[in-house]
VONULO-527082 format. One record per residue (C-alpha): residue in three letters; x, z, y. Coordinates in nm, 2 decimals, m for minus. Each point is the difference from the previous one (the first is absolute). Example, Ala and Ser with C-alpha at 12.3 -4.5 7.8 and 13.67 -1.06 7.14 Angstrom:
% residues 2
<res:ALA c1:1.23 c3:0.78 c2:m0.45> $
<res:SER c1:0.14 c3:m0.07 c2:0.34> $
//
This chain:
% residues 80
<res:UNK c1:0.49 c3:m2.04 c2:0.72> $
<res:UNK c1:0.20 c3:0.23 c2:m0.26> $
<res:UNK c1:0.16 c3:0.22 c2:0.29> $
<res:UNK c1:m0.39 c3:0.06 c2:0.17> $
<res:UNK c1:m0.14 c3:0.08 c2:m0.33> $
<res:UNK c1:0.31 c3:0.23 c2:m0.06> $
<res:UNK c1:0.01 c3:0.17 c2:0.30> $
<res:UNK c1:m0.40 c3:0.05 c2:m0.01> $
<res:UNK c1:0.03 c3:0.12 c2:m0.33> $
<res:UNK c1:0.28 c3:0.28 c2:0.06> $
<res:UNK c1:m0.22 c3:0.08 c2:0.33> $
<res:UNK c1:m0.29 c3:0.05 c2:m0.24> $
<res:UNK c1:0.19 c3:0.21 c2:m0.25> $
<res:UNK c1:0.13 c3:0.22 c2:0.31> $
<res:UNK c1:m0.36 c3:0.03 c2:0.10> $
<res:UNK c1:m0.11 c3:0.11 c2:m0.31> $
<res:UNK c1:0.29 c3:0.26 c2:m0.05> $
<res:UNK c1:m0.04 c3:0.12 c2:0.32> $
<res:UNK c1:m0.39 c3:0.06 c2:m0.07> $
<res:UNK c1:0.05 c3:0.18 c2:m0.30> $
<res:UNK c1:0.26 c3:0.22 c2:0.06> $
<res:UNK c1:m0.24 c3:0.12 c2:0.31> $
<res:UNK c1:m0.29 c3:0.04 c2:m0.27> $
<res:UNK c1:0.25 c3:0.21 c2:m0.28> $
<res:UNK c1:m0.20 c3:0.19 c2:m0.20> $
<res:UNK c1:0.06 c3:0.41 c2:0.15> $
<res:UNK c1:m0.06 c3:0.33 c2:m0.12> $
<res:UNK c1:m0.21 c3:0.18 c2:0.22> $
<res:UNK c1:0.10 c3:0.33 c2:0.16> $
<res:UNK c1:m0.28 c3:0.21 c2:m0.15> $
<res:UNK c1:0.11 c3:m0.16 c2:m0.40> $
<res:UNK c1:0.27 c3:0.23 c2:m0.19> $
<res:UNK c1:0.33 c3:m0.22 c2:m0.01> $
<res:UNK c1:0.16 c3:0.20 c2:m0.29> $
<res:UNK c1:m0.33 c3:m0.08 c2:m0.25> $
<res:UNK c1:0.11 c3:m0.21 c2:m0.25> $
<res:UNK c1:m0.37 c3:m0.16 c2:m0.03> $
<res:UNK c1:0.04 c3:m0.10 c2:0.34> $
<res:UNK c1:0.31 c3:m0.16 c2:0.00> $
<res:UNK c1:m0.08 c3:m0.17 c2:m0.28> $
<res:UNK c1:m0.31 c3:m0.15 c2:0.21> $
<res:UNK c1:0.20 c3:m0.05 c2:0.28> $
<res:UNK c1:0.28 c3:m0.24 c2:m0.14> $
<res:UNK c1:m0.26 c3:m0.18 c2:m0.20> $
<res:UNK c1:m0.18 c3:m0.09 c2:0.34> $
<res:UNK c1:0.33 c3:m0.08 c2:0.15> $
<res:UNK c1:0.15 c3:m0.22 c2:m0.27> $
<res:UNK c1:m0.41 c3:m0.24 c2:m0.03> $
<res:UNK c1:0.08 c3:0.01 c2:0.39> $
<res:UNK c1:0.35 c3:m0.14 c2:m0.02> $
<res:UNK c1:m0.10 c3:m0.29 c2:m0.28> $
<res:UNK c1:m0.32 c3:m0.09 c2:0.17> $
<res:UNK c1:0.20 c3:m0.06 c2:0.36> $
<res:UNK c1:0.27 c3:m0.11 c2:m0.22> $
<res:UNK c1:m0.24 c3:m0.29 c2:m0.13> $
<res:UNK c1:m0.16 c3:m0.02 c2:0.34> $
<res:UNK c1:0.31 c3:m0.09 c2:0.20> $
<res:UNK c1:0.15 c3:m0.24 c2:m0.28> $
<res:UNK c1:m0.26 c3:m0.17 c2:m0.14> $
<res:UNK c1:m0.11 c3:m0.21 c2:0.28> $
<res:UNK c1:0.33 c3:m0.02 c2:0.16> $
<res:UNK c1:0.16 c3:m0.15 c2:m0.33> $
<res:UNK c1:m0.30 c3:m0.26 c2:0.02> $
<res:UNK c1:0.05 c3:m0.04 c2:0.33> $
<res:UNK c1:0.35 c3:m0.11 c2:m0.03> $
<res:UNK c1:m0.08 c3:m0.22 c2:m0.34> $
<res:UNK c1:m0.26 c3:m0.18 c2:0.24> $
<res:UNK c1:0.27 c3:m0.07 c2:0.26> $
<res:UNK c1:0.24 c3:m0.14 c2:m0.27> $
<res:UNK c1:m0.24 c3:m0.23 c2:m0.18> $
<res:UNK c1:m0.15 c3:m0.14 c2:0.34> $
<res:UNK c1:0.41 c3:m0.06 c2:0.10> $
<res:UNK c1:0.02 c3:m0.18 c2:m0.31> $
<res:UNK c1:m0.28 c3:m0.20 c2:m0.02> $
<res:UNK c1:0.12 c3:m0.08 c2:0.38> $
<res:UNK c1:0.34 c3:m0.14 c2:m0.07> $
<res:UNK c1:m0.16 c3:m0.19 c2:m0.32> $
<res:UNK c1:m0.26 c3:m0.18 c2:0.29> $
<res:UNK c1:0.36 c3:m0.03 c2:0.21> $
<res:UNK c1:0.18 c3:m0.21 c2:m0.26> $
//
């Protein structure tokens, strides 16, 4: 039961890093890139981006895994 849980929580986690790095905040084409305004804007929206995918991808996973590990317990307590 741990090594499922693990695996589908790293598959999860690669899911979720995978999505997000597809939906990076950009700067679009018709935006100056040397404005420091902009910039500023810019890595703002990138860095909420990164912790809320950041949260996104751990969050569940790491409950995910503590729900494998207390059912594997409570299993081998039944076993005994």
């Amino acid at each position: 039961m741990r090594i499922a849980t693990t695996l589908i929580a790293l598959c999860w986690i690669a899911a979720v890093i995978s999505f997000g790095w597809s939906d990076l905040p950009q700067l679009p084409l018709d935006v100056s890139a040397t404005d420091p305004a902009t910039l500023d804007a810019l890595n703002a929206a990138r860095i909420k981006h990164a912790v809320t995918f950041a949260a996104l991808a751990i969050l569940p996973a790491a409950l995910l895994v503590w729900a494998g590990r207390r059912l594997t317990a409570k299993a081998k307590t039944f076993r005994n």
